[in-house]
C-alpha positions in Angstrom: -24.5 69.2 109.5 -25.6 68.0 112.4 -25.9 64.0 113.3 -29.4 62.2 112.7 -31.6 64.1 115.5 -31.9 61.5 118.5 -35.9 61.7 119.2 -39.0 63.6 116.7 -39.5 66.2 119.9 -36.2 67.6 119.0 -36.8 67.8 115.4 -40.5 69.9 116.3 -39.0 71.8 118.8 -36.0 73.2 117.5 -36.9 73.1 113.3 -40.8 73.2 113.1 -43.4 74.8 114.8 -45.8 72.8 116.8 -48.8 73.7 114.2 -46.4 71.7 111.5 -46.7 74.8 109.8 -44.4 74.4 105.9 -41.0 75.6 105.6 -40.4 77.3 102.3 -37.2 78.3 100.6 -37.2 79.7 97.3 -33.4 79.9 95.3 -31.6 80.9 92.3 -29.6 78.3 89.4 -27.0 79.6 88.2 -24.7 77.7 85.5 -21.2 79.6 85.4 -22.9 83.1 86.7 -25.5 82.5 84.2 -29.1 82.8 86.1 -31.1 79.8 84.1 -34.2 78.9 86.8 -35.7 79.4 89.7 -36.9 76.8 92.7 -39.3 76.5 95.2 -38.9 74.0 98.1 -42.0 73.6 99.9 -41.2 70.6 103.3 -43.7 69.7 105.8 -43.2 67.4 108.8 -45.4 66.7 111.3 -45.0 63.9 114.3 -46.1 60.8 112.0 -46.0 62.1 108.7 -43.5 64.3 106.0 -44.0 65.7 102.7 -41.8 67.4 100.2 -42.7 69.5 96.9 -40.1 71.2 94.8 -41.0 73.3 91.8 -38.7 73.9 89.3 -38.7 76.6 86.3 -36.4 78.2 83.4 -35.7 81.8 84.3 -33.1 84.4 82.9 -32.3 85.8 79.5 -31.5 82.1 78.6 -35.3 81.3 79.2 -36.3 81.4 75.6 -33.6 78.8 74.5 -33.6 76.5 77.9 -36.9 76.3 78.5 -37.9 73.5 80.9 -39.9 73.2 83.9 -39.7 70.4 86.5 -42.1 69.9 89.4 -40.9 66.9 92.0 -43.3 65.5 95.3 -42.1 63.0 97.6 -44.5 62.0 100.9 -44.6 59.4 103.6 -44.8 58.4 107.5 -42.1 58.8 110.5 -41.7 55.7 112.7 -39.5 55.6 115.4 -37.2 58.4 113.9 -37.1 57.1 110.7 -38.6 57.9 107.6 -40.6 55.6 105.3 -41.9 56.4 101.8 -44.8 56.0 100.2 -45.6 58.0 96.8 -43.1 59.9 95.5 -44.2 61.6 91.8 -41.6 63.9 89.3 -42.9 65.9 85.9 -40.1 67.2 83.8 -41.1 69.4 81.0 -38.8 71.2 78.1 -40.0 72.5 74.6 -39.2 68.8 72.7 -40.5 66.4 75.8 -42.7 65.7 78.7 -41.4 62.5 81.5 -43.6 61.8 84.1 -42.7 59.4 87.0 -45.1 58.1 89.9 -43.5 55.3 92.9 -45.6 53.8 95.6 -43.9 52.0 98.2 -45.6 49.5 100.6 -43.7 47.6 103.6 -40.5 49.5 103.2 -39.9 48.5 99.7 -41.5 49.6 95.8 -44.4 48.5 94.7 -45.4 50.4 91.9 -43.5 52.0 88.8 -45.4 53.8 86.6 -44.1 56.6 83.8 -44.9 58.0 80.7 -43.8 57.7 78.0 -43.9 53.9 78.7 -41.0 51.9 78.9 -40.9 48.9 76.4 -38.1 47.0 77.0 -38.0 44.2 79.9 -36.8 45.4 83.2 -33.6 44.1 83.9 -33.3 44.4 88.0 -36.4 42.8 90.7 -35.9 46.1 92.5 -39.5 45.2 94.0 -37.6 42.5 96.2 -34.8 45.2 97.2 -35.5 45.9 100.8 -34.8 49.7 102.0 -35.3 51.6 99.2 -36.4 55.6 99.1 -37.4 57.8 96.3 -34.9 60.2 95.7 -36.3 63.5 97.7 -36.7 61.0 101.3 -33.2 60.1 100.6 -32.1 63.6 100.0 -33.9 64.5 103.2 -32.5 61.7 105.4 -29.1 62.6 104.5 -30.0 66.6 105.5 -31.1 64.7 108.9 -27.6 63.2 109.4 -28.0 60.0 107.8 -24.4 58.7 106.2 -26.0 56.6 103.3 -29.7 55.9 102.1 -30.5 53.7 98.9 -32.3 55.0 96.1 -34.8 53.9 93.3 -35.7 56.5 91.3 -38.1 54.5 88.6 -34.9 54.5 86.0 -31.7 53.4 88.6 -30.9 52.3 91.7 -28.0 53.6 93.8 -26.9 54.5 96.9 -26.2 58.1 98.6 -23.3 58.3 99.8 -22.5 61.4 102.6 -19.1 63.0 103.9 -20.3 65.4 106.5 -18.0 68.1 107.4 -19.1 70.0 111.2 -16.3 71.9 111.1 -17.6 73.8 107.3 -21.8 73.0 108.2 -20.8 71.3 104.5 -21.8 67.8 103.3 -21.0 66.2 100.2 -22.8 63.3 98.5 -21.6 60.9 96.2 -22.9 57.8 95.0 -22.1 54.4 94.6 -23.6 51.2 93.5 -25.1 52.2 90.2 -27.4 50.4 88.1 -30.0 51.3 85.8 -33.1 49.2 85.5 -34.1 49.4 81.7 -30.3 48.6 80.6 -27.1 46.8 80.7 -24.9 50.0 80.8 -23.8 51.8 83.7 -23.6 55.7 83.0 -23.9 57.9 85.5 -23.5 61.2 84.9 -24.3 62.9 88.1 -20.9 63.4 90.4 -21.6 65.2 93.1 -23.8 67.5 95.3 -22.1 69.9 97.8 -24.7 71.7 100.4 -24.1 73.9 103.1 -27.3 74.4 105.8 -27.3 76.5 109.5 -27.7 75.2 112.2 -31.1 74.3 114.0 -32.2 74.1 109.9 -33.1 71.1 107.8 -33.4 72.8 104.2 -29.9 74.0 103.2 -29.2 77.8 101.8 -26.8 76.5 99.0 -26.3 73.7 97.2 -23.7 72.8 94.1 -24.6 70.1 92.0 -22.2 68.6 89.3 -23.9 67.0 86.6 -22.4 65.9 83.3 -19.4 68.1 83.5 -21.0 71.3 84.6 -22.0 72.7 88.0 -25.3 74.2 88.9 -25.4 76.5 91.9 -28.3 77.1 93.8 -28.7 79.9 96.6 -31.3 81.0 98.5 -32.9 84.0 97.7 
């Protein structure tokens, strides 16, 4: 991992093309050896602005049984090396329910929270008056930047991404602290842990581990 690029002329130079032209990746999730989906990272950066899109879909003999398909878009504007949000939108499909999720942000905070289906009980947390915040996918990215932390509203918690980058392994682990959910009093979490490993000169990474719940899903690039 390399540390949070000094100036945007590196970050053209050396991991885009001058024409901003997208950087795609396409990989493999596997759940112990098991191939159950497919995903597409589509990332776009050009001197003011960023996008990301990630697509997400059951594939494998499992398909039929685990069928599910996820679709994920995050965009907003670079200032003086740092990113700032503005919509960030998530559809999560399976064969018993459909989630949609769509955040604005305005003035380096969230504005706007709508989902379906709609949520009927009370919010618990202001996160409007939370200073900082990022939807999940400009968080993710930050921390493939270099960035140590970044705090994250995802529409149903708030939390905080924690990073452990090891130079010597081009490996970084993220944790995360700080968890609350906005809907309710508890405080489960069951995401643990994400372990990626990226080459040099490279933003996107070419394998990631994710432990969730008890289990690990393993993406590779394919």
């Amino acid at each position: 991992m390399r540390l949070f690029l000094n100036n945007l002329i590196f970050l053209i130079l050396f991991c885009f093309p001058l024409s901003s032209e997208e950087i795609r990746k396409n990989y493999v999730v596997k759940v112990s050896g098991i191939k159950i989906g497919e995903l597409s990272w589509d990332m776009k950066v050009t001197t003011n602005n960023y996008s990301n899109k990630l697509s997400l879909k059951s594939k494998g003999l499992l398909s039929g049984l685990y069928n599910f398909k996820g679709d994920y878009f995050s965009e907003g504007n670079i200032r003086k090396n740092e990113l700032f949000p503005k919509n960030y939108k998530h559809f999560w499909q399976t064969k018993k329910t459909v989630k949609k999720m769509e955040l604005s942000f305005k003035k380096n905070r969230l504005a706007i929270i709508n989902q379906e289906p709609v949520e009927e009980e009370k919010i618990r947390l202001n996160v409007f008056n939370i200073e900082n915040t990022h939807d999940p996918l400009t968080s993710f990215l930050k921390i493939m930047m270099g960035k140590k932390s970044a705090l994250v509203v995802d529409g149903r918690r708030l939390y905080t991404m924690e990073a452990q980058h090891d130079e010597s392994a081009n490996q970084t682990t993220i944790g995360v602290s700080n968890y609350s959910n906005l809907w309710a009093d508890h405080k489960r979490n069951k995401f643990e842990k994400i372990i990626f490993e990226k080459k040099a000169k490279e933003i996107l990474p070419f394998k990631m581990l994710i432990f969730f719940d008890g289990r690990v899903f393993r993406l590779e690039e394919s």
